[in-house]
N, CA and C atoms as an extended XYZ file, in Angstrom:
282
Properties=species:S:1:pos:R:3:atomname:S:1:resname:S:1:resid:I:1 pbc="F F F"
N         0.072      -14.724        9.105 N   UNK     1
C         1.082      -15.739        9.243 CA  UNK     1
C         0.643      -16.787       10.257 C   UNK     1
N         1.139      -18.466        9.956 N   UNK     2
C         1.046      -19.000       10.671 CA  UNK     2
C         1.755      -19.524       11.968 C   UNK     2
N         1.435      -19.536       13.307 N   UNK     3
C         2.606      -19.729       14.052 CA  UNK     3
C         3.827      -19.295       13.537 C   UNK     3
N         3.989      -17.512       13.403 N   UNK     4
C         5.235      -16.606       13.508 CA  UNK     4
C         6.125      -17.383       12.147 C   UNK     4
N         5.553      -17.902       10.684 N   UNK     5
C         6.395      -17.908        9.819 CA  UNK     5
C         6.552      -16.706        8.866 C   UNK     5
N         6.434      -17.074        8.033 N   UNK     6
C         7.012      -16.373        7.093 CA  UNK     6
C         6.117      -16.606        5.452 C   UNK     6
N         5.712      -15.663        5.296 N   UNK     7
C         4.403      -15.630        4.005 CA  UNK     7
C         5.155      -15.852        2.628 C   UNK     7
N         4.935      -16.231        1.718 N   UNK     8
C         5.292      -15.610        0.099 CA  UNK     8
C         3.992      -16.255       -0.804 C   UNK     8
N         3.745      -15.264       -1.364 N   UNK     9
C         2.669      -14.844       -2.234 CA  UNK     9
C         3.203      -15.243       -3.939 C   UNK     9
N         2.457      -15.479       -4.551 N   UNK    10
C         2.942      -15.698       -5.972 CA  UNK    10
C         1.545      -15.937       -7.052 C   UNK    10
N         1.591      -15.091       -7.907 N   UNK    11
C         0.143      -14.897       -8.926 CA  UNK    11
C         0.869      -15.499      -10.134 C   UNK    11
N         0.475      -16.356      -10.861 N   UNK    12
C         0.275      -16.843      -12.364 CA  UNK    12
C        -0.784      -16.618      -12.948 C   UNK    12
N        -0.586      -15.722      -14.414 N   UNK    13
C        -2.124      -15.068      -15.012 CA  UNK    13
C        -1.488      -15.894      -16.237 C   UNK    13
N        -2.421      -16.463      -16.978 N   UNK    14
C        -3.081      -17.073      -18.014 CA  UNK    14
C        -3.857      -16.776      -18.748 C   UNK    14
N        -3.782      -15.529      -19.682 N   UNK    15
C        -4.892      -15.076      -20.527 CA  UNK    15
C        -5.551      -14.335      -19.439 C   UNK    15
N        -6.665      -14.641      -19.382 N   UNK    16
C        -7.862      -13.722      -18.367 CA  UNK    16
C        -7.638      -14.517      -16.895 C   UNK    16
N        -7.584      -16.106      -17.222 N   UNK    17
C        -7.246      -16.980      -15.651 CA  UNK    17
C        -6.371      -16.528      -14.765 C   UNK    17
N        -6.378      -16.752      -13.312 N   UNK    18
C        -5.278      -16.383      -12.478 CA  UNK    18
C        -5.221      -17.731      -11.479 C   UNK    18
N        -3.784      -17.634      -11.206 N   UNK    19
C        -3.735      -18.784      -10.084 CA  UNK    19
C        -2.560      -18.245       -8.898 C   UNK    19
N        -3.362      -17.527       -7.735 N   UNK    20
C        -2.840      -17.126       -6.535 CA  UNK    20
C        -2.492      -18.271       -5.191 C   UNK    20
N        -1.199      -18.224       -5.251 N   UNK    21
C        -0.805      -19.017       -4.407 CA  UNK    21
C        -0.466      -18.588       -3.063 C   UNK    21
N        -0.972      -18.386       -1.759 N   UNK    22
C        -0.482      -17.402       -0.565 CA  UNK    22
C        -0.004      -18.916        0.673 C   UNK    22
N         1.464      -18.712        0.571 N   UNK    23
C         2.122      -19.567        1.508 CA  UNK    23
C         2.508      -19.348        2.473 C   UNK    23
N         2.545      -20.361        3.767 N   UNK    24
C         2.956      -19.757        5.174 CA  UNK    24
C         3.786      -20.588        5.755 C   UNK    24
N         4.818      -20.633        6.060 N   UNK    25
C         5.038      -21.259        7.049 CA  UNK    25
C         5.181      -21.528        8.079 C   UNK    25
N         4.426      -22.444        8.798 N   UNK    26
C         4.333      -22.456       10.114 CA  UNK    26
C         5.150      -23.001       10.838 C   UNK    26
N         6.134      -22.560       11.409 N   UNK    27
C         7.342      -22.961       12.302 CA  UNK    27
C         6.964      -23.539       13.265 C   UNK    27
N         5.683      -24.117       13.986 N   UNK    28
C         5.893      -24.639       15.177 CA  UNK    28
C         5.524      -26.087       14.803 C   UNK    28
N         5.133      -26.207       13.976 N   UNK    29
C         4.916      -27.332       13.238 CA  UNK    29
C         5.628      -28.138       11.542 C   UNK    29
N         6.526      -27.596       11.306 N   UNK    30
C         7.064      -27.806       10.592 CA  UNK    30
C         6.559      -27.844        9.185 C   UNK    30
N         5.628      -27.313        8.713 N   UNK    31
C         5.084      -27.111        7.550 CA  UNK    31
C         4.757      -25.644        7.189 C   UNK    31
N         4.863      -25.815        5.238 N   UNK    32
C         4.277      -24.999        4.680 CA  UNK    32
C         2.437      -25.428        4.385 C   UNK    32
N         1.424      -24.435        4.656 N   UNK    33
C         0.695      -24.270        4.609 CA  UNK    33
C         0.008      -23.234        3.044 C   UNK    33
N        -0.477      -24.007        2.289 N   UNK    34
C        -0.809      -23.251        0.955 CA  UNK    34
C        -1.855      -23.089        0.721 C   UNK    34
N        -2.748      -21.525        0.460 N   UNK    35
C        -4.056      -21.106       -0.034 CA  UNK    35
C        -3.783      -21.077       -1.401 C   UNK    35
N        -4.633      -21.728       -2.163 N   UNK    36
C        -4.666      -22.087       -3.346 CA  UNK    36
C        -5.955      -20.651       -4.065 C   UNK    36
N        -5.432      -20.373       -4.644 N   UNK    37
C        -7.315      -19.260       -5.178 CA  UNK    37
C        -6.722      -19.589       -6.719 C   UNK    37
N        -7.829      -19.931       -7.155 N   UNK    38
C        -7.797      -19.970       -8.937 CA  UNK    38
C        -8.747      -19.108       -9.157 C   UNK    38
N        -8.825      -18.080      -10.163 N   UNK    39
C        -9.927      -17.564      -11.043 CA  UNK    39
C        -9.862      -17.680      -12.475 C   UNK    39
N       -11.271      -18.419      -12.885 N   UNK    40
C       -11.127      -19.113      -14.064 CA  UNK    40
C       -12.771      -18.697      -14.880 C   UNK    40
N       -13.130      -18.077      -15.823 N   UNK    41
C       -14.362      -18.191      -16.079 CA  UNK    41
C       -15.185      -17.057      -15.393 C   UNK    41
N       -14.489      -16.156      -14.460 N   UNK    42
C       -15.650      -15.254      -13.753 CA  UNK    42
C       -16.013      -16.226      -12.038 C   UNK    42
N       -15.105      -17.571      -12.064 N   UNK    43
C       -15.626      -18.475      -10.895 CA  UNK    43
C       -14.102      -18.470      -10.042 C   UNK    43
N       -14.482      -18.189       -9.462 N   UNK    44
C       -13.125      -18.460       -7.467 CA  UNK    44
C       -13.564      -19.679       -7.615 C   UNK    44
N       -12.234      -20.817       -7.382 N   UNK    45
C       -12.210      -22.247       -6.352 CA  UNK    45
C       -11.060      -21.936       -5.467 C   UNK    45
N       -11.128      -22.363       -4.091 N   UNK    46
C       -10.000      -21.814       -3.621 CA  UNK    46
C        -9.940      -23.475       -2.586 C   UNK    46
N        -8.552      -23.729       -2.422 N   UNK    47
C        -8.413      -25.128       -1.720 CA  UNK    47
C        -7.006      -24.596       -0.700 C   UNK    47
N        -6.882      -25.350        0.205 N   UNK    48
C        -5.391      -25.881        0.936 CA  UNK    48
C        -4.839      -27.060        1.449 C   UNK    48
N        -3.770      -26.717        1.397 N   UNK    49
C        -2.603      -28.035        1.573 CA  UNK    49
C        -1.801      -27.713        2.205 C   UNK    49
N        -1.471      -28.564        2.714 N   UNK    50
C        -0.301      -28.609        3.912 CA  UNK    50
C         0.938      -29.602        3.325 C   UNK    50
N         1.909      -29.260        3.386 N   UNK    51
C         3.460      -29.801        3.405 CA  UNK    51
C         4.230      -30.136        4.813 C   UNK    51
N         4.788      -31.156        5.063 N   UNK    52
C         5.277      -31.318        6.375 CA  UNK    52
C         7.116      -30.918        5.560 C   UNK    52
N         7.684      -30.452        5.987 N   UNK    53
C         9.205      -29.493        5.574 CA  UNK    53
C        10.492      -30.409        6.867 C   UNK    53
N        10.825      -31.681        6.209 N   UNK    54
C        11.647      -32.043        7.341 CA  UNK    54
C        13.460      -31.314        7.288 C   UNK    54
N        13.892      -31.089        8.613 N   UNK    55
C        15.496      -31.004        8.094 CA  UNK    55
C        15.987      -32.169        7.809 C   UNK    55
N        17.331      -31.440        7.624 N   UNK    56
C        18.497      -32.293        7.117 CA  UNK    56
C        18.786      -33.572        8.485 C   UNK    56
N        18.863      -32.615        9.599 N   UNK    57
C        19.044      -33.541       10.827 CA  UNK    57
C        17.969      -34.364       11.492 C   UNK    57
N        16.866      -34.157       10.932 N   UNK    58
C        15.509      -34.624       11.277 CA  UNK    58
C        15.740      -36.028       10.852 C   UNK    58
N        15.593      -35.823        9.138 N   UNK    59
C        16.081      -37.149        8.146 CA  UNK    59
C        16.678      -37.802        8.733 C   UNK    59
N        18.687      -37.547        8.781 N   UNK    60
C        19.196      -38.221        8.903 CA  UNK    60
C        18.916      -39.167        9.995 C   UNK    60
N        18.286      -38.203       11.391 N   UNK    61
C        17.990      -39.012       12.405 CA  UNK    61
C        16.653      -40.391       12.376 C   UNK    61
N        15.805      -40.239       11.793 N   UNK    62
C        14.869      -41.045       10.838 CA  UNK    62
C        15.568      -42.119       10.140 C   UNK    62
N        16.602      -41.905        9.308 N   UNK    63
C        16.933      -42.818        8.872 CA  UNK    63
C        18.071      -43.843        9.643 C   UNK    63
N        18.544      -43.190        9.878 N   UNK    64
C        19.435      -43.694       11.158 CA  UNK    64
C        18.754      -44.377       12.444 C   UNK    64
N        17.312      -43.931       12.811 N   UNK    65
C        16.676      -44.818       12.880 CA  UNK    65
C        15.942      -46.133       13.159 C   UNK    65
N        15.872      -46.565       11.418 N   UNK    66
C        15.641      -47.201       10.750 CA  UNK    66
C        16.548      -48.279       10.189 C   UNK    66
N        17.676      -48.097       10.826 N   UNK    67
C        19.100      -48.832       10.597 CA  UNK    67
C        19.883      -48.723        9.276 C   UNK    67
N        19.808      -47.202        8.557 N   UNK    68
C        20.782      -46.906        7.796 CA  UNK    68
C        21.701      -47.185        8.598 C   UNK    68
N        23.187      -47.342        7.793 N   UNK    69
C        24.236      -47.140        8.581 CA  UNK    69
C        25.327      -45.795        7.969 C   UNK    69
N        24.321      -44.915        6.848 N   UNK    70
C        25.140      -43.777        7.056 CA  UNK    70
C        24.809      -43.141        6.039 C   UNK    70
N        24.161      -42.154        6.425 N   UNK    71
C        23.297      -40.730        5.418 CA  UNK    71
C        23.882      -39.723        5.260 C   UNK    71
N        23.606      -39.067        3.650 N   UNK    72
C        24.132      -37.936        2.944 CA  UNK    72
C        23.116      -37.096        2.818 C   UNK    72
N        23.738      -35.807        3.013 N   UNK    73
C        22.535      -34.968        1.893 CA  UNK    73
C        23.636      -33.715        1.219 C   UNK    73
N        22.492      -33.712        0.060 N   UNK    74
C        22.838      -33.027       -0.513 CA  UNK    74
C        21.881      -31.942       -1.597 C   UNK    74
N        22.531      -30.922       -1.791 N   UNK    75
C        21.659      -29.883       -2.949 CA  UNK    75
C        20.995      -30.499       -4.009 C   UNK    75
N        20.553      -29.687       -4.785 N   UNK    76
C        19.836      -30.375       -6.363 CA  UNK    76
C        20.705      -31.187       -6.947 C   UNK    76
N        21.660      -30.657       -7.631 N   UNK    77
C        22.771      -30.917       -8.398 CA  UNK    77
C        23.898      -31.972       -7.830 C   UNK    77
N        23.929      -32.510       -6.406 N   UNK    78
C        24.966      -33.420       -5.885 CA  UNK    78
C        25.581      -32.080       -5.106 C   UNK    78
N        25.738      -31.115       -5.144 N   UNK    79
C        26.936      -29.749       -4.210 CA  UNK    79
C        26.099      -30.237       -2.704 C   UNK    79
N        26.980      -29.516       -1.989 N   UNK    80
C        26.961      -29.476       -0.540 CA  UNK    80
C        25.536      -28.516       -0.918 C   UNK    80
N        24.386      -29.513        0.400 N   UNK    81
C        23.544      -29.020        0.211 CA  UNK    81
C        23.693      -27.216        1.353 C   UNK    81
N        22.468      -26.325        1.240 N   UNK    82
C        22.038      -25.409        1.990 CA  UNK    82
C        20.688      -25.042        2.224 C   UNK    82
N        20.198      -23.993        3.005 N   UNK    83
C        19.206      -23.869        3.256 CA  UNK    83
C        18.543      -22.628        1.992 C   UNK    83
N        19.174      -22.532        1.209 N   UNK    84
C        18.537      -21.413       -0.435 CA  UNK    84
C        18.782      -22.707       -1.117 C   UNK    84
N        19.099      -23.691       -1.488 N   UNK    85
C        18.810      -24.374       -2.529 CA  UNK    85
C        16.870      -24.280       -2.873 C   UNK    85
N        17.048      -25.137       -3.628 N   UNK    86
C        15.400      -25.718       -4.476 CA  UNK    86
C        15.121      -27.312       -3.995 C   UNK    86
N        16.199      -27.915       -3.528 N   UNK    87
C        16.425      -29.248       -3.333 CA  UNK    87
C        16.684      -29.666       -2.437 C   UNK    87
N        16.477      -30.901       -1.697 N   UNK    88
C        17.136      -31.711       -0.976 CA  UNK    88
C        17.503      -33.256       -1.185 C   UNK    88
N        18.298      -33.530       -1.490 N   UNK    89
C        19.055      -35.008       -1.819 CA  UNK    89
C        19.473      -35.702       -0.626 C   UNK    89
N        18.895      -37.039       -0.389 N   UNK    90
C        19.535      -37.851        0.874 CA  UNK    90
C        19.504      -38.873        0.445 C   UNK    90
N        20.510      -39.484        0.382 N   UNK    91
C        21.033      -40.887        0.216 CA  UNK    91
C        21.300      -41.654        1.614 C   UNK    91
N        20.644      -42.590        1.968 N   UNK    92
C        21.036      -43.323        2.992 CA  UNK    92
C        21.731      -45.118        2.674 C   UNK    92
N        22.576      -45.280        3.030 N   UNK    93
C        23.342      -46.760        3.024 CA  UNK    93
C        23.015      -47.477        4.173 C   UNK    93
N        22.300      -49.241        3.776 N   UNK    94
C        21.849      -50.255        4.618 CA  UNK    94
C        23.537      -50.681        4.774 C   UNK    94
């Protein structure tokens, strides 16, 4: 784990191909961190990426800012967003 986050692992097989995804997040920095491993052909490529993961209050404060004069957020669907959604929606008004 990175800086004390929190791992999740996830394999997609494709016929004989595989595509292993091992994620971390690193809490002191605000990102997910992703090991990429593909096996394709008998050949490993393996890459990473980094995601910067802002909050809700991070945003709003960013946009606010920036001279919104007044930010929403919300879930996938428009509902009151949370921290188990899939989504984050922010609407900000000039």
């Amino acid at each position: 784990m990175v800086g004390g986050g929190l791992r999740s692992d996830r394999v997609v097989a494709r016929g004989n191909d595989l595509m292993i995804n091992r994620v971390d997040y690193d809490a002191l920095t605000d990102r997910s961190v992703t090991e990429r491993i593909v096996v394709r052909d008998s050949s490993v490529k393996r890459s990473k990426f980094f995601v910067r993961l802002y909050s809700p209050a991070e945003l709003t404060g960013l946009l606010g800012n920036a001279g919104f004069r007044s930010v929403e957020v919300f879930g996938q669907e428009g509902e009151p967003f949370t921290l188990y959604g899939n989504r984050m929606i922010v609407v900000g008004t000039i």
